[in-house]
C-alpha positions, -999 to +999 in steps of 0.1 A: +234-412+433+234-402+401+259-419+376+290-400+359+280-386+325+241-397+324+215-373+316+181-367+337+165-394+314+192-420+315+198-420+355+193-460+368+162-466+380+161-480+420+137-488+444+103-471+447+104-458+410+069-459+393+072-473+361+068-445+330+059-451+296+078-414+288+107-425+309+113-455+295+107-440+256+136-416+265+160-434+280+161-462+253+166-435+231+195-421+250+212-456+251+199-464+214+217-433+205+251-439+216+248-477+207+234-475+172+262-490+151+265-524+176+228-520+177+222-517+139+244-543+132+224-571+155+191-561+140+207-566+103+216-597+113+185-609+130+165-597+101+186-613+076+172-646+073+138-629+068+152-612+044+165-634+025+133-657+025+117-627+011+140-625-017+142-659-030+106-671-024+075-669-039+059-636-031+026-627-048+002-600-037-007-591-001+006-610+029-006-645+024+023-648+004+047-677+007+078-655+013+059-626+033+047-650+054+081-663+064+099-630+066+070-619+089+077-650+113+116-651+111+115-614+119+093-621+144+113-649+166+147-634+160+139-600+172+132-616+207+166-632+202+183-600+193+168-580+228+182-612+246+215-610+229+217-566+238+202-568+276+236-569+290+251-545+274+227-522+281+219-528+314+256-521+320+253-487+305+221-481+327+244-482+355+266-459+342+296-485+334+314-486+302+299-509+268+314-538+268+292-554+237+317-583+233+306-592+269+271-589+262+269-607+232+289-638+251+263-643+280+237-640+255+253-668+238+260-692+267+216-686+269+209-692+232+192-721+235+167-713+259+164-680+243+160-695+207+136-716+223+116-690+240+112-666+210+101-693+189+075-703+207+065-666+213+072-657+177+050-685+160+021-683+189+016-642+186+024-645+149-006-669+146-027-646+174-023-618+150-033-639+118-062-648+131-074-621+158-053-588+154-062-578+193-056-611+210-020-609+189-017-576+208-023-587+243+000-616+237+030-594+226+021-569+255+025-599+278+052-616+268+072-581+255+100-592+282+105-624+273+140-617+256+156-604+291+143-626+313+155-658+293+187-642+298+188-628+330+166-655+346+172-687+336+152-719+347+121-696+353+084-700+332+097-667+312+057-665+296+047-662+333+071-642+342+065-615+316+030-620+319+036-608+359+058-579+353+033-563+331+010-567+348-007-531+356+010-516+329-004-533+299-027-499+285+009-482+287+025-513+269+005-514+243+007-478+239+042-480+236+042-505+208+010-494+189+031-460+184+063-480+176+048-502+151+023-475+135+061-457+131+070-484+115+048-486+090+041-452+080+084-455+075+078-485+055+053-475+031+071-447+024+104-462+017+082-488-004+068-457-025+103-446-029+118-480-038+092-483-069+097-445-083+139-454-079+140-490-093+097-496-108+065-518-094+074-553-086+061-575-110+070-603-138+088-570-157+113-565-134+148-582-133+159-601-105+185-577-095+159-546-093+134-568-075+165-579-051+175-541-046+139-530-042+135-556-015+165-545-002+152-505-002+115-517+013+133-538+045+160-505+055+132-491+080+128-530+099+166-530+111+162-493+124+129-502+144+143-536+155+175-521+169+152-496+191+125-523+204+158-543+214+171-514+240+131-505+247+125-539+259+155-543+280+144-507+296+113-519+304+121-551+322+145-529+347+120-504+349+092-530+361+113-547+382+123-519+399+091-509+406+074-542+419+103-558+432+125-528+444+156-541+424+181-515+411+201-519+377+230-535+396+213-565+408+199-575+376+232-584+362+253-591+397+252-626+391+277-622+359+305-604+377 
């Protein structure tokens, strides 16, 4: 049956669903939507410390840089830790219940430290995939895209073999997925960038710490607005998955915290 108040695109998936890239795009966007201040305000704060490392270290040209390097990997860990800390929240509204963020963000807590540990070693190993070999990079974040959720919802399992098994079948649509939310991304990016230096001027020895600061600041707006999206996408794609392979419905997923 249909939940009270859902749209088409935001009724809970159930057994014998197919799993579908354009399903999953518009129903994270439904929930994204109505969540985008709690959202929003995760993603700041998960992209803070790369933002800060940004700001106060070195950073020459190009991405080898000292402090592009870290803001690339701190971004990089904590947005798996930011899906992790959202999943339940919106897995509830999946279902058709009420938010209940404060709940959400608690049993995201009491799994920190497996999630923390989980994204880092995700972060650092497709950080390094991409350094070196931009495809590999690719199929490791297609793989382990779920890793967030399932450190959550299924604790004590091999959550790299576990995400590597529920996308499996679906990668070319994964990877589709994130290839058109990442090229978004930049094209956003560079073009807040352009902005930034016609507002405030080029970075450069020339500028003053504060510009520099407030151009940072100007030229990282887009990465909180992405981040708060791929949190809700990647939480709609592990229930959509599972429903399909394993015939489990929204409800199940978080039964065992009520």
């Amino acid at each position: 049956m249909q939940p009270v108040n859902l749209a088409a695109s935001e009724v809970v998936v159930g057994p014998g669903v197919r799993f579908s890239a354009g399903g999953a795009l518009a129903r994270s966007l439904a929930v994204w939507r109505r969540n985008l201040p709690f959202l929003l305000l995760v993603a700041v704060l998960a992209q803070l410390p790369g933002f800060l490392a940004s700001s106060f270290l070195p950073r020459g040209d190009g991405f080898f840089s000292l402090g592009t390097r870290v803001e690339t990997l701190l971004d990089n860990i904590l947005g798996f830790v930011a899906s992790g800390l959202v999943t339940v929240s919106v897995l509830d509204q999946l279902r058709g219940l009420p938010r209940d963020n404060r709940r959400s963000i608690s049993i995201g807590a009491s799994r920190l430290g497996p999630l923390i540990g989980v994204s880092i070693g995700t972060g650092i190993a497709t950080g390094v995939l991409f350094l070196l070999f931009i495809v590999p990079g690719l199929i490791a974040l297609v793989r382990w895209v779920l890793v967030g959720p399932i450190a959550v919802l299924e604790p004590g399992v091999d959550t790299w073999a576990r995400s590597t098994e529920l996308t499996k079948g679906h990668r070319w649509a994964l990877a589709g997925i994130l290839v058109v939310l990442y090229l978004g991304l930049s094209v956003v990016a560079v073009a807040f960038g352009f902005g930034g230096e016609a507002l405030i001027g080029e970075p450069g020895p020339s500028l003053s710490p504060g510009k520099s600061l407030l151009l940072n600041a100007i030229t990282s707006v887009p990465g909180p607005l992405f981040l708060s999206f791929q949190s809700v996408l990647d939480v709609v794609l592990y229930e959509q998955l599972r429903a399909e392979k394993e015939g489990a419905d929204v409800g199940q997923l978080t039964a065992v915290f009520e």
